[in-house]
N, C-alpha and C positions, 0 to 999 in steps of 0.2 A: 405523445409528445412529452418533453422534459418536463416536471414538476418541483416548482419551487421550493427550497428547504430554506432558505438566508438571502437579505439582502442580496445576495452576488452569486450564490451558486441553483443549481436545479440539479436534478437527478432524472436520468432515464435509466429502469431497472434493463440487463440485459436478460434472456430467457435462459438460466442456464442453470436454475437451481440443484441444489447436490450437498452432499454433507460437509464437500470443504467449502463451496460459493455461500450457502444458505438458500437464500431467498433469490439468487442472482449477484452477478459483477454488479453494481453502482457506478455508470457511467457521468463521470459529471459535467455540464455545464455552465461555464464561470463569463460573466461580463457585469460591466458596473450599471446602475441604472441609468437609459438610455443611450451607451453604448449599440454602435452601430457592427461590432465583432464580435466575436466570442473564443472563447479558449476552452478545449475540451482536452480534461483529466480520463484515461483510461476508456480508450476506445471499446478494450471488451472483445469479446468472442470475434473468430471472423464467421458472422453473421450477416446476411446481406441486408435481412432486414433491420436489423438494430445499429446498423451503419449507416445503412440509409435513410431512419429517422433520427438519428443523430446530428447528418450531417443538414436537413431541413430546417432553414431558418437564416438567420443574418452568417455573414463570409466567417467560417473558421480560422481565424490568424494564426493560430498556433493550440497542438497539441502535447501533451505531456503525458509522462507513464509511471508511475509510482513504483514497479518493478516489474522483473523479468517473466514474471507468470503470465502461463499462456492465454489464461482468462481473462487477463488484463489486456496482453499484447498481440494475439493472433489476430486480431482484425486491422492492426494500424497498419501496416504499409496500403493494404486495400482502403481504408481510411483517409490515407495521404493521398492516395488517387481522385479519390471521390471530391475532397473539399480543395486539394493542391494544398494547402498548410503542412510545415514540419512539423514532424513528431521527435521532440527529444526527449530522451530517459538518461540514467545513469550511465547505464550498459549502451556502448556504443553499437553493441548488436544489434539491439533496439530502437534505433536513432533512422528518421529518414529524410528524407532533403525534401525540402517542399518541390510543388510540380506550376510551375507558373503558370503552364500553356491552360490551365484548366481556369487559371484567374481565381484560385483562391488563395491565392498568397503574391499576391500584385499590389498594385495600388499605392507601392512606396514604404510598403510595412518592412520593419526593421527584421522583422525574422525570415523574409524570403530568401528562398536560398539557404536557410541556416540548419544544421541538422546536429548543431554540438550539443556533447553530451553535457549534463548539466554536474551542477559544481554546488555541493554543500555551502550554504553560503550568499550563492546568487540571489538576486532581485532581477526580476522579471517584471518589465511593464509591458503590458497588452488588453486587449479588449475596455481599458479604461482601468483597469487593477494595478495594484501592486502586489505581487506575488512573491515571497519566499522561500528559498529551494533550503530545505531543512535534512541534512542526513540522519538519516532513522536507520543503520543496517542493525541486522537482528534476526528481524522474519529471513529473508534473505541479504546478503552482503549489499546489492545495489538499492534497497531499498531506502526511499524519502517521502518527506510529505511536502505538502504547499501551504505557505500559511497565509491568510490572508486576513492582513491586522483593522482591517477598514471595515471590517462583513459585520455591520451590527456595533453593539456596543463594546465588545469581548473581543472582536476579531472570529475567523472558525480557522480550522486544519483539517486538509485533507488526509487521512492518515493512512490510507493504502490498507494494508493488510496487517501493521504494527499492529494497531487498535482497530477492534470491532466493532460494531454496534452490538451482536450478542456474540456471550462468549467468549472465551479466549483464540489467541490465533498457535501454528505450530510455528517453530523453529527450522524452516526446512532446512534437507540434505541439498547439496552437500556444502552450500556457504554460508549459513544461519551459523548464529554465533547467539548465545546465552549472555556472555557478558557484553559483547556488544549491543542484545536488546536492552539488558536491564542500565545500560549507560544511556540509549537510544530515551527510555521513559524517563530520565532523568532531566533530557533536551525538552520532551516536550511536556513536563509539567510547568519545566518555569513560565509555557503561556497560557499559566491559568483558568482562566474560567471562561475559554473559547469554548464555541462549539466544536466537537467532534464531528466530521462528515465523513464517513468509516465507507472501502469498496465493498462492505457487505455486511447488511445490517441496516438497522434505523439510524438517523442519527442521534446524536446524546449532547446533552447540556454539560457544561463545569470540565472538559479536560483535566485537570487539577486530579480531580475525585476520581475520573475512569483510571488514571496514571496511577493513583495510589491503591485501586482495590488491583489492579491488573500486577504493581510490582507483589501485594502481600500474595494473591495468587500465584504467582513465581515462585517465591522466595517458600513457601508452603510445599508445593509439589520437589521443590530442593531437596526441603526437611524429609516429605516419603520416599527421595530416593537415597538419600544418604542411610536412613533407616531400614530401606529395603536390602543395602548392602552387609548390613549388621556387622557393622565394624572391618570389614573387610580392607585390604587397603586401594585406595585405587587411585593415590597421588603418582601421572609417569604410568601408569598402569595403561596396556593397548584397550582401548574399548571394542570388545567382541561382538560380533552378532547375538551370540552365546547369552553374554552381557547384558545386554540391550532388550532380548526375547523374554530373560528372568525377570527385569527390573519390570519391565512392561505387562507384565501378566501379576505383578505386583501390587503398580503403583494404578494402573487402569484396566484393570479387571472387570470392572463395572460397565465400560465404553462400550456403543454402539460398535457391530465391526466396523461400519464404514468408515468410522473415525481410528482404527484402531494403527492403519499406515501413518498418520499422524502422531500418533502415540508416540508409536516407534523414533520417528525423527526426533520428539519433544527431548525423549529418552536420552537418544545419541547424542543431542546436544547438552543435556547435564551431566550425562555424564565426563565428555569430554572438559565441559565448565569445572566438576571435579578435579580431571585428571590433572588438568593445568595446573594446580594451586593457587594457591592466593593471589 
C-alpha cells in the first residue's frame, strides 16, 4: 500500500528498477486529510499488479502525468479503466477520458468526462487539494510538475523526472531542450524550500538548494564539453553522431555502460545548447 511522505501525498514504489528508473517509478498518491478522493500522479508501468494496488482505496477523481515516459505512462489507459477517472498530461497523446460506467469518475465530480490536456499555469482542485500545473520542459518538451502550496509548511512539488531524489536526470532525444531545463530550474527554485517528491528517488528537503546544486552540475558538465571541443567552433555547426560519440567518451568515460545511452542524449543536447548561441 501507498506510504506517507507529506501532509497530502504518499508514494507507492512501482517494480521496475534499472539504471534509468533507480529504485523504481514513484507512483504518487495525493488527497487532503480526510478527504473522501484522491488524485494519483504517474500511474507507472502497465503492471496489473501495481495498478491494482494503486487503484485500492477511496474513488480516484482524477489522474495526472508528469510526462510522456513509458514508465510513467504505459499503465494509464489500463488505469483509467480500472478506477474510471481521467488521466490528463501535457501530451494529448497521453490524455484519457474518464469511464463513468465503472463509477469512478461519477458522483458530480468536475472532472468526469474531462481528458484536457493540461496547461502551464492551471490550478486544479480535487481530492480536497489545490494543485498547480507548473511547466518544467527540459527532461522532455511535455514535461511539468505539481505544486502543492498547502503540503506542510513549505508547500512540496512533484517534479517528475526534472529533479531526482539521486542523481542527475538526462536531457532526452529527441525534445529535451538544455536551455529550456536550465530556464525550467529557474521556475522552480523560486518555490523555495518545498519539498521535493521526485518519480525516482527519495524525496528531498529545501527545493531551493536541490535547484542550485543541480544548475552548478549543468553548467559544470557545459564547461567539460566545451573543453572537450578544444576550441573548435561549433556555434551553427550540425551536431554529429560523430560529435556526440567523441564528446561522450570524453566528458563520461568513467559511466556505468547502462547509463552511457544517457550520456549520449545529455551530450546531443549541449551541444545543440552550444550550437544555438547565446
Amino acid at each position: 500500500m501507498p506510504v506517507r511522505v507529506t501532509d497530502q501525498a504518499s508514494v507507492l514504489l512501482a517494480q521496475n528498477p534499472g539504471p534509468m528508473t533507480l529504485d523504481g517509478t514513484r507512483s504518487y498518491v495525493l488527497a487532503a486529510p480526510g478527504a473522501r478522493t484522491r488524485v494519483v500522479v504517474d500511474p507507472g508501468p502497465d503492471d496489473v499488479s501495481h495498478l491494482t494496488a494503486l487503484a485500492d482505496g477511496p474513488r480516484v477523481e482524477l489522474v495526472l502525468v508528469t510526462h510522456r515516459h513509458a514508465d510513467h505512462t504505459a499503465g494509464a489507459a489500463r488505469f483509467a479503466e480500472l478506477t474510471g477517472a481521467p488521466v490528463r498530461a501535457a501530451d494529448p497523446a497521453h490524455c484519457h477520458p474518464a469511464h463513468p460506467a465503472t463509477g469512478g469518475a461519477t458522483g458530480g465530480s468536475a472532472h468526469a468526462g474531462a481528458a484536457a490536456p493540461l496547461r502551464g499555469g492551471e490550478v486544479l482542485r480535487a481530492a480536497g487539494l489545490r494543485i498547480e500545473v507548473v511547466a518544467t520542459p527540459g527532461h522532455t518538451a511535455d514535461s511539468v510538475s505539481f505544486r502543492l502550496p498547502d503540503d506542510g509548511p513549505h508547500g512540496s512539488v512533484l517534479t517528475g523526472d526534472t529533479i531526482l531524489g539521486r542523481g542527475t536526470t538526462v536531457i532526452s532525444t529527441p525534445d529535451g531542450s538544455l536551455r529550456d531545463y536550465l530556464a525550467s530550474l529557474d521556475v522552480l527554485e523560486a518555490f523555495g524550500t518545498a519539498t521535493v517528491l521526485p518519480a525516482h528517488g527519495p524525496h528531498l528537503g529545501d527545493l531551493s538548494a536541490v535547484v542550485r546544486a543541480y544548475r552548478e552540475h549543468r553548467l559544470g558538465r557545459l564547461a567539460e564539453v566545451r573543453a572537450a571541443l578544444a576550441g573548435a567552433a561549433i556555434a551553427g555547426a550540425p551536431v554529429t553522431d560523430q560529435l556526440v560519440e567523441q564528446v561522450t567518451a570524453t566528458v563520461y568515460g568513467d559511466v556505468a555502460p547502462g547509463v552511457l545511452p544517457a550520456a549520449r542524449q545529455s551530450v546531443r543536447a549541449q551541444l545543440r545548447y552550444l550550437a544555438e548561441g547565446p
